[in-house]
C-alpha positions as CSV (number, residue, x, y, z in Angstrom):
1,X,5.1,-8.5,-16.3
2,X,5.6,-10.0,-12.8
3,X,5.9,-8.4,-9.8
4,X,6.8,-8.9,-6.4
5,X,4.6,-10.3,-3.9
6,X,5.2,-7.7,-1.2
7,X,6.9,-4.0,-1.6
8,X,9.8,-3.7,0.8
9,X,7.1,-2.0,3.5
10,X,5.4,-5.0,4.0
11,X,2.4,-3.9,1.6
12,X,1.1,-7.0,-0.8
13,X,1.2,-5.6,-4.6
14,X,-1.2,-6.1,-7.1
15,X,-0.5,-8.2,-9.8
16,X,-2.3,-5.8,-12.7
17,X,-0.7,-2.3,-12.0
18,X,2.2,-3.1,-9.3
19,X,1.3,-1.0,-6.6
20,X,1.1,-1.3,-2.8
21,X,-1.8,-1.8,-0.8
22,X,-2.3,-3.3,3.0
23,X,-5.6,-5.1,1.2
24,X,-6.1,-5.8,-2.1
25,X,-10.3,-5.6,-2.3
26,X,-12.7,-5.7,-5.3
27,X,-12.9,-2.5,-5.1
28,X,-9.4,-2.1,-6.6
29,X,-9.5,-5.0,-9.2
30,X,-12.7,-3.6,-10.4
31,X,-10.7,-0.6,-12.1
32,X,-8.7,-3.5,-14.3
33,X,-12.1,-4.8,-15.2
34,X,-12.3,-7.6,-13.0
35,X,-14.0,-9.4,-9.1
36,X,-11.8,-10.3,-6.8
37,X,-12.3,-13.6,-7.9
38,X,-11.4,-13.8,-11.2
39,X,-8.2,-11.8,-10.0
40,X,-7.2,-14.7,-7.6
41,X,-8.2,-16.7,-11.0
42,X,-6.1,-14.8,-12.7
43,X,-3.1,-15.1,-10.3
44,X,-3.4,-18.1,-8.2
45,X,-1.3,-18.1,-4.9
46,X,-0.9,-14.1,-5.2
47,X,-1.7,-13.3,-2.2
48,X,-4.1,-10.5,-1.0
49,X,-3.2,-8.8,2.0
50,X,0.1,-7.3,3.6
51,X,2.1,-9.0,5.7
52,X,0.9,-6.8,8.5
53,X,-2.9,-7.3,7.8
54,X,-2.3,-10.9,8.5
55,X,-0.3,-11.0,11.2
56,X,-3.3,-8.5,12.6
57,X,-5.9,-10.8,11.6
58,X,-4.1,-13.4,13.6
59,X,-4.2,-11.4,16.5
60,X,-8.1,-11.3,16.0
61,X,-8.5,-15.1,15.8
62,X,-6.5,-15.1,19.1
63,X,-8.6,-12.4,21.2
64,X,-11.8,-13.8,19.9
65,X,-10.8,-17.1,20.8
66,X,-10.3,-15.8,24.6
67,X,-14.2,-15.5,25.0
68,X,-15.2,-18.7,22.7
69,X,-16.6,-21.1,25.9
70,X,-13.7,-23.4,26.8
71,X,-14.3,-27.1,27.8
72,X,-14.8,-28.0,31.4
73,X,-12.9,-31.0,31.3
74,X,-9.0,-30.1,32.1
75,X,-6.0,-32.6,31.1
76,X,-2.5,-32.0,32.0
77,X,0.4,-32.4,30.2
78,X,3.2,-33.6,32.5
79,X,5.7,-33.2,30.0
80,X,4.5,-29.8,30.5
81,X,7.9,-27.8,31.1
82,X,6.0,-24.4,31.9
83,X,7.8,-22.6,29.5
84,X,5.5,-20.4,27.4
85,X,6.4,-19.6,23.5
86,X,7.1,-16.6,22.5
87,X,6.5,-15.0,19.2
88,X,7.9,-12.2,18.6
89,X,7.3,-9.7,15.6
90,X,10.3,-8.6,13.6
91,X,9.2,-8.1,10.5
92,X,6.1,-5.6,11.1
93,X,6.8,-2.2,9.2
94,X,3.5,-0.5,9.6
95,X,0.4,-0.9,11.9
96,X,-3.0,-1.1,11.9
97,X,-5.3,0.2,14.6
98,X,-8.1,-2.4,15.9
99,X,-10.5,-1.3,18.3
100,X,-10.3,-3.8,21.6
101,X,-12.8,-7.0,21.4
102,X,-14.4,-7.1,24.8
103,X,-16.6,-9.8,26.3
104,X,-19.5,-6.9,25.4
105,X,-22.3,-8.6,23.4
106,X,-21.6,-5.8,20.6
107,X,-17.7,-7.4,20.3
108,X,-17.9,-8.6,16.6
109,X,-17.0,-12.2,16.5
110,X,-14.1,-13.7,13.9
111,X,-17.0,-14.7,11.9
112,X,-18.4,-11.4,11.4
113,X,-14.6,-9.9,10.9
114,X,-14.2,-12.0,7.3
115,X,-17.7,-11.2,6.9
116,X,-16.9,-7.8,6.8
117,X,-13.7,-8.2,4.5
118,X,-16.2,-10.3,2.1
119,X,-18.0,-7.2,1.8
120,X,-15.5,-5.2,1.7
121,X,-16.6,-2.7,4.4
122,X,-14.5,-2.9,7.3
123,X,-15.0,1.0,8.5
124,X,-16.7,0.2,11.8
125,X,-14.6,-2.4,12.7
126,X,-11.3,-1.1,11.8
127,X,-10.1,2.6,13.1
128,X,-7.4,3.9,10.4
129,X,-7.2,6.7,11.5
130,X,-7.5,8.4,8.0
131,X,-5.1,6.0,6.9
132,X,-5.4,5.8,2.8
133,X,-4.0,3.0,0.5
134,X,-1.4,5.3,-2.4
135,X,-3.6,5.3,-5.3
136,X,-1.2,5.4,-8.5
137,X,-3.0,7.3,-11.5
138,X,-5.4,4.9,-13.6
139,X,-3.3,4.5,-17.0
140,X,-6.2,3.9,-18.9
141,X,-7.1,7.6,-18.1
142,X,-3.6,9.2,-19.3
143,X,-4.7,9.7,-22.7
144,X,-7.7,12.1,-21.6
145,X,-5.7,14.2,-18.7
146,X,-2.1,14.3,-19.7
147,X,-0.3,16.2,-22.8
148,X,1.6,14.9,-25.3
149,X,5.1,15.0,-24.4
150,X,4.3,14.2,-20.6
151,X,3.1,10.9,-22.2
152,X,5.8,10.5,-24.3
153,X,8.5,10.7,-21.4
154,X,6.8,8.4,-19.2
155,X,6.6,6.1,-22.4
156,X,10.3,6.4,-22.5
157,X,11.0,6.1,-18.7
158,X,8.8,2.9,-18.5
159,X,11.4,0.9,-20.7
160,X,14.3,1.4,-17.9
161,X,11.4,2.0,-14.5
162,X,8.8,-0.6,-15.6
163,X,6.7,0.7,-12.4
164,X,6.4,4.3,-13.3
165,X,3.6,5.9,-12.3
166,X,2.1,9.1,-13.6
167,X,0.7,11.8,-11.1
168,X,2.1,9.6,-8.0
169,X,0.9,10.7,-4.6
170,X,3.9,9.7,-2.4
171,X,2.5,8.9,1.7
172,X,3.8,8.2,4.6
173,X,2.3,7.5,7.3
174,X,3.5,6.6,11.4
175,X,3.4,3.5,13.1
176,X,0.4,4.7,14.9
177,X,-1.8,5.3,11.5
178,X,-1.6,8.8,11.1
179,X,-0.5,10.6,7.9
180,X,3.2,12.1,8.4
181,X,3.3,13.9,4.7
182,X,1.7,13.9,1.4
183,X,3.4,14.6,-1.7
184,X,2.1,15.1,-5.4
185,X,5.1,13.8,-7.7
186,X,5.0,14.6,-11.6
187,X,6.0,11.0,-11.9
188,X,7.4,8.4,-9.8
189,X,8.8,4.9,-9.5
190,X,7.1,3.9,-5.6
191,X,8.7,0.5,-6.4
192,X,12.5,1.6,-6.8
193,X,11.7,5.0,-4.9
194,X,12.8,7.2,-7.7
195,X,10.8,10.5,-7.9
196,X,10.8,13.0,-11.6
197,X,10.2,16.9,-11.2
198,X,9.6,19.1,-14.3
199,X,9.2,22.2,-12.0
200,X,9.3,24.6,-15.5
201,X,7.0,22.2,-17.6
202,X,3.3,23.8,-17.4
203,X,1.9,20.2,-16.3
204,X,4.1,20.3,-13.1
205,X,1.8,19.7,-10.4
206,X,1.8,21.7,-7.5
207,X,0.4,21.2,-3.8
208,X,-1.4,24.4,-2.2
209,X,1.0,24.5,0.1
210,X,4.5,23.8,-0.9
211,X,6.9,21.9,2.1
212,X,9.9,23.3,2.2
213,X,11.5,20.4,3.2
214,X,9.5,17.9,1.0
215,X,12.8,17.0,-0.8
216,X,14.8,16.5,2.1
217,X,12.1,14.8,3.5
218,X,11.7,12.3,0.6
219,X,15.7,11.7,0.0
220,X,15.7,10.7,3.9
221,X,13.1,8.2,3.1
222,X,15.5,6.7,0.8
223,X,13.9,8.4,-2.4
224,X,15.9,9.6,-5.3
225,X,14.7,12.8,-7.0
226,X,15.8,13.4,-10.7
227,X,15.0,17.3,-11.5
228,X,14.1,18.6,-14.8
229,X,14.3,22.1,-15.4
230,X,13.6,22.4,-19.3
231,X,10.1,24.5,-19.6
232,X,9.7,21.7,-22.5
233,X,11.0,18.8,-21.1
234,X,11.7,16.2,-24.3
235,X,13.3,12.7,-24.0
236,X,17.1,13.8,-24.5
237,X,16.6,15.7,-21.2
238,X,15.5,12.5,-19.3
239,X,17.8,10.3,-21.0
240,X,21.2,12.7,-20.0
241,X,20.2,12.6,-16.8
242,X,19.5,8.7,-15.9
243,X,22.4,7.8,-18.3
């Protein structure tokens, strides 16, 4: 199956399971049995990291670059018209914290950044604030933690939502990093933002505490909920209501 390069938040997806991340490390590709390596093998030109990672790597490069020693030597242009060039940033949807390079001999250089993302351990050079990639439920595992008839729905569902995922943990998160809500979804499309609810079926998961406006809160988001309220949910059920 292919799927996009980026979600619609700016996040790069992963070419295995189709969900969003701002990096896509080894960690991650390890749980489809693979490096990092053989995954760009695997998918050459996917790329790796959201569109806001690299524009924020960019902005690395260019305040390291500020304390790199410049030449002494200075040539003019005289076709120079003074005008400087602006870049501006249209398309950034989420943000990444950095903590300020200064001209301190502890500032990390650009060579110890990719280093860093080599090893993928970029905790003290990075501040996210508690900032946490969604992490869709491992399919592999569903035969071990979910009943029978959950599993047969989502079998069903996956032939119309190709990118359902089981036990979905739905974040959102500010501009500024910090974690806005948290919701626990039965199971969810995060691709085509559609949400399922089986609030009767025993295996509807429930937070500790229960927003009263997580629905609201979700729809304004632009997700679609589809409520089930059979205490055995079966595949007629589903089907009337996405029909």
């Amino acid at each position: 199956m292919n799927y996009p390069e980026f979600s619609d938040k700016g996040e790069v997806i992963c070419q295995e399971c189709g969900a969003g991340y701002k990096v896509i490390t080894g960690t991650h590709t390890r749980k489809h049995g693979m490096s990092i390596e053989e995954y760009r093998a695997k998918y050459p030109g996917a790329p790796t990291s959201g569109k806001m990672f690299s524009l924020t790597m960019s902005q690395v490069q260019s305040k390291t670059e500020i304390f790199e020693e410049k030449p002494t030597k200075v040539e003019v242009d005289l076709n120079d018209t003074g005008e400087d060039d602006v870049i501006t940033d249209e398309g950034a949807v989420d943000e990444v914290i950095i903590d300020e390079i200064t001209d301190d001999e502890d500032a990390p250089t650009i060579e110890e950044i990719q280093e860093k993302i080599q090893d993928e351990d970029m905790s003290d050079l990075f501040q996210f604030e508690g900032v946490q990639d969604p992490e869709p439920y491992d399919d592999a595992d569903e035969g071990d933690r979910s009943p029978k008839d959950k599993l047969q729905l989502i079998k069903f569902l996956r032939k119309k939502y190709p990118f359902i995922q089981n036990n979905y943990m739905i974040r959102k998160f500010t501009i500024t990093g910090h974690l806005e809500y948290e919701f626990i979804t039965d199971m969810a499309d995060p691709i085509n933002k559609i949400d399922f609810e089986f609030p009767n079926a025993f295996w509807h998961n429930r937070m500790s505490y229960e927003d009263p406006r997580r629905d609201a809160k979700l729809r304004q988001d632009g997700w679609r909920i589809i409520t089930v309220e059979a205490r055995a949910p079966k595949v007629a059920h589903v089907k009337k209501l996405i029909s």
